[in-house]
ROGURO-868135 format. One record per atom (N, C-alpha, C, O, CB): x, y, z. Coordinates in steps of 0.1 Angstrom, whole numbers, padded with zeros to 4 digits, always signed. Glycine has a CB too. Example, Ala and Ser with C-alpha at 12.3 -4.5 7.8 and 13.67 -1.06 7.14 Angstrom:
+0132-0057+0078
+0123-0045+0078
+0132-0033+0078
+0142-0033+0085
+0113-0045+0090
+0128-0022+0071
+0137-0011+0071
+0129+0000+0079
+0134+0011+0080
+0141-0006+0057
//
This chain:
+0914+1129+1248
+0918+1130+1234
+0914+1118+1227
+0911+1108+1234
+0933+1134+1232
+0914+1115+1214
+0907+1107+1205
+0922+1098+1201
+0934+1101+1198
+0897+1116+1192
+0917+1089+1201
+0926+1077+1196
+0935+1081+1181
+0946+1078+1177
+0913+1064+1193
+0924+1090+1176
+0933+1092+1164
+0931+1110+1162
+0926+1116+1152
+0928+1082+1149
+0937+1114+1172
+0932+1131+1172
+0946+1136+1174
+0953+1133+1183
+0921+1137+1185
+0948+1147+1162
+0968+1151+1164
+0963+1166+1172
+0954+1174+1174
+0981+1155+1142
+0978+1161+1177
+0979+1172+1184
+0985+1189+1170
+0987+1186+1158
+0991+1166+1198
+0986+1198+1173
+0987+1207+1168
+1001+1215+1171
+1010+1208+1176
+0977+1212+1170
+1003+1223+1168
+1016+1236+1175
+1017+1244+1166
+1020+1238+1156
+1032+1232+1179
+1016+1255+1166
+1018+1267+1155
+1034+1269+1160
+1038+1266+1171
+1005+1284+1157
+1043+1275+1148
+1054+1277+1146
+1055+1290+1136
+1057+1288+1124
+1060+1265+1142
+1053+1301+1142
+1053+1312+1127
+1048+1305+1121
+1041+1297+1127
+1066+1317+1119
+1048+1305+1105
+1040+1304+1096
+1036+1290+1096
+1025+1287+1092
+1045+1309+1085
+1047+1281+1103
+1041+1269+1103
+1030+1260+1111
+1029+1265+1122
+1048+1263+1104
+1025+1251+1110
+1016+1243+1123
+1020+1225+1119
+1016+1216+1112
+0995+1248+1122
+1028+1229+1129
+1035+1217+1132
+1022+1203+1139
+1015+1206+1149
+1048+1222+1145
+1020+1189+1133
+1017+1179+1142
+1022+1169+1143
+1031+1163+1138
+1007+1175+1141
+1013+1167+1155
+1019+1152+1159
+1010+1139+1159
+0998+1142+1161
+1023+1153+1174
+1011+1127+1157
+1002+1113+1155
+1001+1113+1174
+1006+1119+1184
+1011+1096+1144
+0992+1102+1171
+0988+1101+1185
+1000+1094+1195
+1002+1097+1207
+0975+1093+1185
+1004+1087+1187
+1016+1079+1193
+1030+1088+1189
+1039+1079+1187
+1017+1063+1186
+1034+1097+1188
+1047+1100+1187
+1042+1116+1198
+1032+1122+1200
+1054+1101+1168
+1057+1117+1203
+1058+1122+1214
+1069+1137+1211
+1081+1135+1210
+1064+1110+1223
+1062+1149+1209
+1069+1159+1207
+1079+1161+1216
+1089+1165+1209
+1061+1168+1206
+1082+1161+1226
+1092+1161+1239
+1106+1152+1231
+1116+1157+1227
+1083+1152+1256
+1104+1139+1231
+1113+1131+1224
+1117+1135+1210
+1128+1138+1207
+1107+1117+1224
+1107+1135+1202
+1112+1145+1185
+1118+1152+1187
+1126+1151+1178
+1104+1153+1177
+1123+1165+1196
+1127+1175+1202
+1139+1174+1202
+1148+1178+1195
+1123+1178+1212
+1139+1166+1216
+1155+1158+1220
+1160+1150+1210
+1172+1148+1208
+1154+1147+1231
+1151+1146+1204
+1165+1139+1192
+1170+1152+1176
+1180+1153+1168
+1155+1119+1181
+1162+1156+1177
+1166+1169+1170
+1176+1177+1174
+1184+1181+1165
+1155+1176+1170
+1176+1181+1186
+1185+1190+1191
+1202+1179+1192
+1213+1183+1190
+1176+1195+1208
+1198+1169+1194
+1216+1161+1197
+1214+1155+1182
+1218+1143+1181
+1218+1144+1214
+1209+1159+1172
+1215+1160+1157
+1224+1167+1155
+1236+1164+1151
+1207+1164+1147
+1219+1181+1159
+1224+1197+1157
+1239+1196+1162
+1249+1197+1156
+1213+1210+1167
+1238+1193+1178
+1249+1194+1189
+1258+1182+1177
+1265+1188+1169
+1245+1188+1210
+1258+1170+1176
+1264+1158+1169
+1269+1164+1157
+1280+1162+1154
+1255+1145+1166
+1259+1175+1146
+1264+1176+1138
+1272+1185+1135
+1277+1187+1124
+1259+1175+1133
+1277+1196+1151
+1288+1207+1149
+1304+1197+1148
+1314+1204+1146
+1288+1220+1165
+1306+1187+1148
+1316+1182+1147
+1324+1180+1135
+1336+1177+1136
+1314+1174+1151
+1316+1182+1121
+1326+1184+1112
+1319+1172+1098
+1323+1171+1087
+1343+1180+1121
+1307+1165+1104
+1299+1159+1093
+1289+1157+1100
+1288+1159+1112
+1303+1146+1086
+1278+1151+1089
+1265+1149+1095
+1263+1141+1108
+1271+1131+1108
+1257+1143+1084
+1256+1141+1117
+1254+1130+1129
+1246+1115+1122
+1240+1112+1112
+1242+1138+1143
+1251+1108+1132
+1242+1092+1125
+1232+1094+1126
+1224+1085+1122
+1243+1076+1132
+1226+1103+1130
+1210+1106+1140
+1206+1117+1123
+1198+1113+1114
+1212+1119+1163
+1211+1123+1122
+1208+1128+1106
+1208+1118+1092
+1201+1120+1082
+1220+1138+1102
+1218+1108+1094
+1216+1101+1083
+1208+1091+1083
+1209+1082+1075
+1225+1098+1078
+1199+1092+1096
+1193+1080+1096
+1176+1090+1099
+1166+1084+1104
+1201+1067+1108
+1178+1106+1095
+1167+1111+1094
+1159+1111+1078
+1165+1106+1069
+1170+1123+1099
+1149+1115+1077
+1140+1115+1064
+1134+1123+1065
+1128+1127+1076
+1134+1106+1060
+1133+1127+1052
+1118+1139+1049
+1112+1136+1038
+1118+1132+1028
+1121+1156+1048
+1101+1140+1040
+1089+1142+1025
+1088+1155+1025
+1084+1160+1035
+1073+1136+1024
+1090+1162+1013
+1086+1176+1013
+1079+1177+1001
+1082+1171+0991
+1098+1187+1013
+1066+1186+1001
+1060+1189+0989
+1052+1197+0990
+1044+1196+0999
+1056+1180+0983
+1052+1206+0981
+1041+1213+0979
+1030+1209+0974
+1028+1199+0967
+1043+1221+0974
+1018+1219+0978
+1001+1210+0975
+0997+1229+0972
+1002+1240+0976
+0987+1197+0996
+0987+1225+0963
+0974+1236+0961
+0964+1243+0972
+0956+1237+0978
+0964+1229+0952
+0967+1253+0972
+0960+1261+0985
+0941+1256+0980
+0933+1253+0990
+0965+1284+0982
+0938+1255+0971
+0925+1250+0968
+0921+1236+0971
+0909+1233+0969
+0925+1251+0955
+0934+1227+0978
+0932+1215+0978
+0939+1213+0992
+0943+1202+0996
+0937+1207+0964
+0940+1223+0999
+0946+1222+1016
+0937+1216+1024
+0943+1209+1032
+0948+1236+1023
+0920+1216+1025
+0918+1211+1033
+0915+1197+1032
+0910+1190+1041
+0913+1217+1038
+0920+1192+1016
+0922+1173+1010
+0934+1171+1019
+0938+1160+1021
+0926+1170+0989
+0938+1178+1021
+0960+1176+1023
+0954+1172+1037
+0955+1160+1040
+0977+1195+1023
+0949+1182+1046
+0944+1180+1061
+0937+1167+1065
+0939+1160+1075
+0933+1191+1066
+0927+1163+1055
+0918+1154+1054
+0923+1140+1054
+0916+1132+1060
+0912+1157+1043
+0936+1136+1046
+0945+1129+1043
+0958+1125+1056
+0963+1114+1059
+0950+1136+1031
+0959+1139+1062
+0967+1134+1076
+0957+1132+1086
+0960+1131+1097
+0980+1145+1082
+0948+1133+1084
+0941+1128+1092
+0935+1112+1092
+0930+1105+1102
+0933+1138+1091
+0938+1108+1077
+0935+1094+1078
+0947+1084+1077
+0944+1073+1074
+0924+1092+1068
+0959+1087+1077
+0972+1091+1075
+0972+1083+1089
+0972+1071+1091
+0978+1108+1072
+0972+1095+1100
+0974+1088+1114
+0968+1077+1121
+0971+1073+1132
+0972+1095+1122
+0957+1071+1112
+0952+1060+1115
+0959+1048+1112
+0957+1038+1119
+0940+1060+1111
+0969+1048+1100
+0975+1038+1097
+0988+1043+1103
+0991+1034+1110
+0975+1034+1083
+0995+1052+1105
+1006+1053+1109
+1008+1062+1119
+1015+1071+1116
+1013+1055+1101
+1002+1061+1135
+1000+1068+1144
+1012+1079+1151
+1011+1088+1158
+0995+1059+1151
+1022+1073+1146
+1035+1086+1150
+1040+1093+1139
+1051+1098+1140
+1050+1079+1156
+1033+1095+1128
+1036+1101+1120
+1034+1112+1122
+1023+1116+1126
+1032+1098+1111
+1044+1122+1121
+1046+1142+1126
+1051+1149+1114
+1056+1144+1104
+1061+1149+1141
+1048+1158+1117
+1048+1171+1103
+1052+1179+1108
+1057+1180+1119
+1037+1177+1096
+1050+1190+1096
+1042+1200+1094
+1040+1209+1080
+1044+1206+1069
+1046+1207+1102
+1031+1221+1084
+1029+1225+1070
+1023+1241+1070
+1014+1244+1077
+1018+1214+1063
+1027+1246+1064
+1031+1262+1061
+1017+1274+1055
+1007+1271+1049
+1044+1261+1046
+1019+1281+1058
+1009+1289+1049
+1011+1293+1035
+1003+1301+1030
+1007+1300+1054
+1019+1289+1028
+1023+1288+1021
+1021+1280+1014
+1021+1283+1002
+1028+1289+1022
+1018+1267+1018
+1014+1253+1011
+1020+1242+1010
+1015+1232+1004
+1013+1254+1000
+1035+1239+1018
+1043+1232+1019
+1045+1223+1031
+1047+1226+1043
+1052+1238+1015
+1043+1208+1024
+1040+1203+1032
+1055+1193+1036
+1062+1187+1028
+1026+1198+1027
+1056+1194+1052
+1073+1185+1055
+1067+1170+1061
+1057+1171+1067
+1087+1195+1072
+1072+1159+1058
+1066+1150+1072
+1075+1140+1073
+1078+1131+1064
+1050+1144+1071
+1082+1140+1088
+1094+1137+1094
+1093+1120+1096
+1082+1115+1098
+1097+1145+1108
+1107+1111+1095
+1110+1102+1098
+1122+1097+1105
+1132+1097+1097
+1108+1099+1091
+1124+1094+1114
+1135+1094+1123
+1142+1083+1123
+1154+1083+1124
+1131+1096+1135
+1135+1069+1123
+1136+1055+1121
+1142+1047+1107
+1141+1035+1105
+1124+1052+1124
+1147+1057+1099
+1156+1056+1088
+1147+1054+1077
+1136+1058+1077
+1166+1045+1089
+1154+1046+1064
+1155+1048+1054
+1139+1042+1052
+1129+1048+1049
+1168+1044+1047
+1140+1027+1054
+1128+1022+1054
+1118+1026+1059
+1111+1015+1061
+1128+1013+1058
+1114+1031+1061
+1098+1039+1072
+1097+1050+1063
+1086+1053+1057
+1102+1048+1093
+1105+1054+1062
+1100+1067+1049
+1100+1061+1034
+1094+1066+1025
+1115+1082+1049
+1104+1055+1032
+1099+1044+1015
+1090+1040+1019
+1079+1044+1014
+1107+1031+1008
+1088+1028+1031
+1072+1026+1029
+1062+1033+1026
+1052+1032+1019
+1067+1021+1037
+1064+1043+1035
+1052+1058+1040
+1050+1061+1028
+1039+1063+1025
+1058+1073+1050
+1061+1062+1019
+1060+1072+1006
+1052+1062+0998
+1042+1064+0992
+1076+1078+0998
+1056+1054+0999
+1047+1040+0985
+1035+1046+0989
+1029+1053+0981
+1046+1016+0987
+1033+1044+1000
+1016+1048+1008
+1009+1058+1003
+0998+1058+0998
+1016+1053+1024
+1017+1067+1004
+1016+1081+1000
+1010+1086+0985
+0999+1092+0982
+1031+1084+1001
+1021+1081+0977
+1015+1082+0962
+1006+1078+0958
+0999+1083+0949
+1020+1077+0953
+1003+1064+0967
+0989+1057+0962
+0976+1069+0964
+0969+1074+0955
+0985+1040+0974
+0976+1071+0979
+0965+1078+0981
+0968+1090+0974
+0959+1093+0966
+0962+1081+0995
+0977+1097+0974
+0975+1113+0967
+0972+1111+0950
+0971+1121+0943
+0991+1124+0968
+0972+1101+0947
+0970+1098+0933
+0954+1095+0935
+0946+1100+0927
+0981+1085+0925
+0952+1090+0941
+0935+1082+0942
+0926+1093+0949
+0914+1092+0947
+0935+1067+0954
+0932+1103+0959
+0924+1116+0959
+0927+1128+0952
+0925+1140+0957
+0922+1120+0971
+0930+1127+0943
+0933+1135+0932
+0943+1150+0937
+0942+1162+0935
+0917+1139+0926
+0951+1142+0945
+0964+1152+0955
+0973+1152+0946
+0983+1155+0953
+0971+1145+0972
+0977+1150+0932
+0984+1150+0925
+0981+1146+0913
+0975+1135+0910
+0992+1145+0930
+0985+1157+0903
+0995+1160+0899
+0993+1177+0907
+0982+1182+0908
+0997+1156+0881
+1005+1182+0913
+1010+1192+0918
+1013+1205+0910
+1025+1210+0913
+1019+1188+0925
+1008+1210+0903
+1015+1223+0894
+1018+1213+0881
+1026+1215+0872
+1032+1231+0903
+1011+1205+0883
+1016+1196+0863
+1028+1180+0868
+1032+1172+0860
+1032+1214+0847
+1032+1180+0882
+1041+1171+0889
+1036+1162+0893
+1024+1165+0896
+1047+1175+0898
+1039+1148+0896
+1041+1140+0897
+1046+1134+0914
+1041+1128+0923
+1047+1140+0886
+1060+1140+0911
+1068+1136+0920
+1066+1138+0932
+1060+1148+0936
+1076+1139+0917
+1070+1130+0940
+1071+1133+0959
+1085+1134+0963
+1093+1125+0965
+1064+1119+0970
+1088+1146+0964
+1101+1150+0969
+1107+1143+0979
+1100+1146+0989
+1100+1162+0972
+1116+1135+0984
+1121+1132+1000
+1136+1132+1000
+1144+1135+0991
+1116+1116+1007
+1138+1129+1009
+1154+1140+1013
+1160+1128+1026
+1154+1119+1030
+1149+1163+1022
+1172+1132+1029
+1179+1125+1042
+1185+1141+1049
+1190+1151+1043
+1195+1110+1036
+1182+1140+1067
+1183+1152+1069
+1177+1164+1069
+1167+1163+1062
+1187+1153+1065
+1179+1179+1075
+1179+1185+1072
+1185+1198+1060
+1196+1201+1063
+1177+1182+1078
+1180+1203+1050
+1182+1209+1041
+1192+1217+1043
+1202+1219+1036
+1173+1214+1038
+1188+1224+1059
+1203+1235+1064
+1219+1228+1065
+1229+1233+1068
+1200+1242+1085
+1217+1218+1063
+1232+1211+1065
+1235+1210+1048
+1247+1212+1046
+1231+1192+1075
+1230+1207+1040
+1234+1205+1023
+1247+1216+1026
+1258+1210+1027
+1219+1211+1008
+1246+1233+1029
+1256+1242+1030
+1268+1238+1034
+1278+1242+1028
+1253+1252+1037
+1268+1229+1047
+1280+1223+1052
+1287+1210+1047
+1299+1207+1048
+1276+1221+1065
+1279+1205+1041
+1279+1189+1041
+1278+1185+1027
+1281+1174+1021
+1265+1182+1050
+1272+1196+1022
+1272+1192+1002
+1253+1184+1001
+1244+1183+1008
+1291+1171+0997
+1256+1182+0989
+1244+1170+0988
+1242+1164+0991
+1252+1156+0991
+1242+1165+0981
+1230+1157+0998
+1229+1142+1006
+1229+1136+1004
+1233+1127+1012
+1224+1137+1010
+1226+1132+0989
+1229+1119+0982
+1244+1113+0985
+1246+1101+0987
+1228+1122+0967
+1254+1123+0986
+1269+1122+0992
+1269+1121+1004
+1281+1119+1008
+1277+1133+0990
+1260+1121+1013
+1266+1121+1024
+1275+1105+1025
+1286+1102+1029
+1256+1126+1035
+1265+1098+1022
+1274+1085+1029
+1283+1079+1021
+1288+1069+1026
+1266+1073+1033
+1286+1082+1010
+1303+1084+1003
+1314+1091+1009
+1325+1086+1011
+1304+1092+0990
+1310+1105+1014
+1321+1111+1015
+1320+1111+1034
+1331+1115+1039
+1320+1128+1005
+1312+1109+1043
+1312+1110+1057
+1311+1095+1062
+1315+1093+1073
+1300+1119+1064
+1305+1083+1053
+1305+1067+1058
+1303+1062+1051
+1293+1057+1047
+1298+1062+1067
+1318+1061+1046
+1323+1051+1033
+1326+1038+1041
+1330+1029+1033
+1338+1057+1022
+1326+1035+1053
+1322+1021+1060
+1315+1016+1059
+1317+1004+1057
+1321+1019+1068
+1302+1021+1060
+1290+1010+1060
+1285+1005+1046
+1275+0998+1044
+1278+1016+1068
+1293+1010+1038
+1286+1002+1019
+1299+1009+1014
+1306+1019+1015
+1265+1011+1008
+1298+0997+1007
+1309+0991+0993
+1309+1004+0984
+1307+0999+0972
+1302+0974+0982
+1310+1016+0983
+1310+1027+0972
+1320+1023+0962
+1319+1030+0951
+1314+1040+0978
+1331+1013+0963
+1338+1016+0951
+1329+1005+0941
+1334+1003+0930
+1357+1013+0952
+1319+0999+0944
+1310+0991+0935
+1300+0999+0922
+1292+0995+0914
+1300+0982+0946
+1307+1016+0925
+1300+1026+0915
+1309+1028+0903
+1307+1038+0895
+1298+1041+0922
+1319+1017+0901
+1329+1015+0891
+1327+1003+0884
+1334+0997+0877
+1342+1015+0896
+1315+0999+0888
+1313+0982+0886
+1296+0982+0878
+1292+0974+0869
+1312+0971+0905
+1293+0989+0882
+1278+0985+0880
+1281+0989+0862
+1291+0995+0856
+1263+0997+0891
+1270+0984+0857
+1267+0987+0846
+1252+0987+0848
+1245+0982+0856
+1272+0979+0835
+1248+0997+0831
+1228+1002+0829
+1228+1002+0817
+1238+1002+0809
+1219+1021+0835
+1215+1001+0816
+1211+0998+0800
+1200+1006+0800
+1190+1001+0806
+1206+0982+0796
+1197+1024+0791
+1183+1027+0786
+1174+1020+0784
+1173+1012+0775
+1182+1031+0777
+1161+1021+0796
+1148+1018+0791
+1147+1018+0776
+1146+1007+0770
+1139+1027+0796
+1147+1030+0770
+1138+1036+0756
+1149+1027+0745
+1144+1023+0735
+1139+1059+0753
+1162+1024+0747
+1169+1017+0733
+1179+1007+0740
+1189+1003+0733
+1179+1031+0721
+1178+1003+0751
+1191+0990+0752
+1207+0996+0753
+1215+0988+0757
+1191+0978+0737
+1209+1007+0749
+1224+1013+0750
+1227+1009+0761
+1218+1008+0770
+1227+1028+0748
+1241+1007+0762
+1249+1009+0777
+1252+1021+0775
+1258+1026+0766
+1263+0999+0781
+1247+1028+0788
+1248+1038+0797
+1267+1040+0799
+1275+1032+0804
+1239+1034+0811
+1269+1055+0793
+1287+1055+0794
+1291+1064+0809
+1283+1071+0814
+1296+1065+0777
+1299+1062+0812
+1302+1073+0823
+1303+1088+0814
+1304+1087+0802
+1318+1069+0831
+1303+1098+0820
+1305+1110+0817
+1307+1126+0832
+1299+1135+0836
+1290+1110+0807
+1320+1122+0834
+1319+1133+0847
+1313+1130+0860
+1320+1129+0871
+1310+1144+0843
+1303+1129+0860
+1295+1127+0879
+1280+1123+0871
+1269+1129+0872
+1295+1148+0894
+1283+1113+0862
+1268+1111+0857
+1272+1099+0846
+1282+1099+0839
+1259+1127+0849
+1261+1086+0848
+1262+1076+0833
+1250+1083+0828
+1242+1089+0836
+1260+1055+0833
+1249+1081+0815
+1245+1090+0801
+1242+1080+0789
+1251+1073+0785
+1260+1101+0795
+1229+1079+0785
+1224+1073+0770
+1231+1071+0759
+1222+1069+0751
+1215+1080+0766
+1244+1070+0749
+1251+1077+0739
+1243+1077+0730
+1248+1082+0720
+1263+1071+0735
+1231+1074+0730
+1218+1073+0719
+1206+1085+0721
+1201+1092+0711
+1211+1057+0722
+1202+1086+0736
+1192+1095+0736
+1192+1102+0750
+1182+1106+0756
+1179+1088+0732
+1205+1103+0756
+1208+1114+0765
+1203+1112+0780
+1205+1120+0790
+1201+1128+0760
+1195+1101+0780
+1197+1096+0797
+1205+1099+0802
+1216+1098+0797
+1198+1084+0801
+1202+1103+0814
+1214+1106+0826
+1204+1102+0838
+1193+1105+0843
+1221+1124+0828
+1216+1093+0842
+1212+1093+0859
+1223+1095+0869
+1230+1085+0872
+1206+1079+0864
+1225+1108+0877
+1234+1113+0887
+1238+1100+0891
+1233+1089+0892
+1229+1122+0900
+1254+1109+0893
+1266+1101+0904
+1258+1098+0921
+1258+1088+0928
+1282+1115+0906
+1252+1112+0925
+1247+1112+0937
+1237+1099+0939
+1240+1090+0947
+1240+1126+0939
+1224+1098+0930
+1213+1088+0927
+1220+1070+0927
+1214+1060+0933
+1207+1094+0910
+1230+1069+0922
+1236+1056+0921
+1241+1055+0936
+1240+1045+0942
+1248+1056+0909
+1246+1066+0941
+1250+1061+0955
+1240+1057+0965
+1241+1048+0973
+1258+1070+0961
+1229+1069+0961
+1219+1061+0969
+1215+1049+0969
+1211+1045+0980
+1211+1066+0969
+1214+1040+0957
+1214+1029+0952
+1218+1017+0956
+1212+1007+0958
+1219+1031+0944
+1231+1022+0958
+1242+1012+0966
+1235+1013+0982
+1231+1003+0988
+1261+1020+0966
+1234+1025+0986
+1231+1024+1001
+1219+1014+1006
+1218+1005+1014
+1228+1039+1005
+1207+1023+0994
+1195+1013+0998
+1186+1007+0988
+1174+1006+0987
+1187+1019+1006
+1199+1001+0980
+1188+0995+0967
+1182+0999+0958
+1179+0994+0947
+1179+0991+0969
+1179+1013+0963
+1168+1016+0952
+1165+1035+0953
+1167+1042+0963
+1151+1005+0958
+1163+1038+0945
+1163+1056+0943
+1150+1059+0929
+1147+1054+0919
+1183+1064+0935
+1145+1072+0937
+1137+1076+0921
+1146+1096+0922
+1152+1104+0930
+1108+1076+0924
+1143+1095+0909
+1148+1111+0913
+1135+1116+0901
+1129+1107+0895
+1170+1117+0909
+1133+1131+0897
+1126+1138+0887
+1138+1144+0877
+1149+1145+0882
+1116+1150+0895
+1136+1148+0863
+1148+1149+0856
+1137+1164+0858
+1125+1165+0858
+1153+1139+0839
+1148+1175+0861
+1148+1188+0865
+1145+1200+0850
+1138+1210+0850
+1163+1189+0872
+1152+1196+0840
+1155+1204+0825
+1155+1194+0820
+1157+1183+0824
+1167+1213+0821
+1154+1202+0801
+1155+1196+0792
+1145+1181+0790
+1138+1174+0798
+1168+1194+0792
+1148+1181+0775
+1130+1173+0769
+1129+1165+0779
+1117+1167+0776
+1127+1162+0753
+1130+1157+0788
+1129+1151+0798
+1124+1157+0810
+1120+1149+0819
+1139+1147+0800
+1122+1169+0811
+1120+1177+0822
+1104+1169+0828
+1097+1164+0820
+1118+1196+0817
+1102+1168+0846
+1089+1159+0846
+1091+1146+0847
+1085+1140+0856
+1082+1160+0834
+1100+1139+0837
+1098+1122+0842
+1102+1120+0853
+1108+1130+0858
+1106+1111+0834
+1100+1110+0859
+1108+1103+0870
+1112+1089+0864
+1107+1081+0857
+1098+1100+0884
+1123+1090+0871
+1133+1072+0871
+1135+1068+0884
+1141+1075+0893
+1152+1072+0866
+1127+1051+0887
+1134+1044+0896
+1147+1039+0892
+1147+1035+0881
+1127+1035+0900
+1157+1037+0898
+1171+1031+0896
+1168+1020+0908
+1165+1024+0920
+1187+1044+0897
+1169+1007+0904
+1173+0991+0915
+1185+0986+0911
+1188+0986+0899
+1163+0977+0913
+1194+0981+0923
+1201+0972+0918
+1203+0955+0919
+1202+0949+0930
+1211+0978+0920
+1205+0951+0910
+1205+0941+0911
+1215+0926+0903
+1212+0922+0892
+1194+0942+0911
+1225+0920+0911
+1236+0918+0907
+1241+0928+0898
+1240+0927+0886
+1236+0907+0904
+1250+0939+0905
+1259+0948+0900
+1251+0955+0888
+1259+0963+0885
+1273+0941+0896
+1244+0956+0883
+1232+0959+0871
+1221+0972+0878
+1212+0970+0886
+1222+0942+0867
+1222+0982+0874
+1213+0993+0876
+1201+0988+0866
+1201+0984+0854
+1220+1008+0871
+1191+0989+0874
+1173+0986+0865
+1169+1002+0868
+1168+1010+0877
+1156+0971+0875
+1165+1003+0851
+1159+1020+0854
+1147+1016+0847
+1147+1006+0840
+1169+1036+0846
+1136+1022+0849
+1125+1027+0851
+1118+1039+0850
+1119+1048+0859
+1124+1024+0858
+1109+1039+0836
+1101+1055+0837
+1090+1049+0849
+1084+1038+0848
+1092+1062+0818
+1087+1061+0862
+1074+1059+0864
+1065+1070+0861
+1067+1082+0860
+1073+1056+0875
+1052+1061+0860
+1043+1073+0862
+1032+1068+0866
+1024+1060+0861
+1040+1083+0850
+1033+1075+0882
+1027+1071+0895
+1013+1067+0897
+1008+1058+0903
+1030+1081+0904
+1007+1081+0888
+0990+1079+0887
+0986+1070+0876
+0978+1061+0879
+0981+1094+0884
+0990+1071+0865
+0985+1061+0857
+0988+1044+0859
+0980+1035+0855
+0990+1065+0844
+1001+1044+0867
+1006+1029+0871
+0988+1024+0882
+0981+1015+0880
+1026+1031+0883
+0988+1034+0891
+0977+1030+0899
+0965+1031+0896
+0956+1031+0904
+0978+1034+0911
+0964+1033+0883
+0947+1036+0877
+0941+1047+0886
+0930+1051+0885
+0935+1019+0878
//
């Protein structure tokens, strides 16, 4: 086999790979003592210290997507997937939070520079902590580590921070499970700030309304939320 040649696996609709260096046998086993860890009543550490990129791509532009993990595994040889007939593309991180932000910085660059994005008029690169089938049990992920490991970070510091709108300087007021623009209707989730706290830093996509499409990075820095419009392709020429 080739130094940089993935292995394959069909899965029903999916076809699962693997980098040259990561080891489907081991992915397996740690997958499976997530599942077993996480019948206990919250997510396992082995889940919150999982990641995903999920996104969909253009059936017209599938074999750019192929083309891309294929040069993908040259810089990051244990990098595993997979991806659907459908068009949706998953690709796993096991080694926590950092490995999947770098990957993703990585990520945008190139799918912006081979014209892998904009997605349906989008922008964004979806990623996640976990699997999706646990949100039903477990709530939103953004919560998980408020409400299952309020040990390992300071959460009551989500009473402390203060933000200031990009577009006009307002301080950002609380409002329910969200701070809010009193000028021009910014919101950035309760969930998003916690991520914040956990690891510094969050982007999310605003879902509805005239905003629908943007993305916000949120940083923190001394108790101070920095928000940020991005926009990924034009930032990288």
């Amino acid at each position: 086999m080739s130094q940089f040649e993935l292995v394959y696996e069909r899965k029903g609709k999916w076809i699962r790979f693997y980098g040259p260096k990561a080891d489907p046998q081991e992915i397996a086993e740690v997958c499976k003592k997530c599942k077993q860890e996480s019948l206990k009543g919250k997510p396992s550490s082995i889940a919150m210290n999982c990641w995903k990129i999920v996104i969909e791509f253009e059936e017209k532009k599938r074999k750019m997507v192929e083309e891309w993990i294929k040069d993908a595994i040259k810089k990051y040889p244990k990098l595993t997937g997979e991806f659907s007939n459908d068009n949706v593309l998953i690709l796993y991180f096991q080694s926590g939070w950092n490995s999947m932000w770098k990957f993703r910085e990585y990520m945008v660059n190139e799918w912006c520079r081979r014209g892998l994005l904009p997605v349906k008029g989008r922008y964004f690169i979806p990623y996640r902590r976990g699997g999706s089938y646990y949100d039903s049990k477990f709530g939103s992920w953004r919560y998980w580590g408020k409400n299952y490991y309020s040990d390992k970070v300071d959460y009551s510091l989500v009473n402390e921070v203060k933000a200031e709108c990009p577009y006009d300087g307002a301080l950002l007021e609380w409002s329910n499970t969200k701070l809010i623009c009193p000028l021009c209707g910014l919101v950035i989730p309760l969930g998003v700030i916690y991520e914040v706290l956990e690891n510094g830093v969050a982007e999310y996509e605003v879902k509805s309304g005239p905003r629908s499409g943007k993305i916000y990075r949120v940083a923190l820095m001394d108790k101070r939320l920095i928000v940020e419009e991005v926009n990924p392709c034009s930032e990288r020429g």
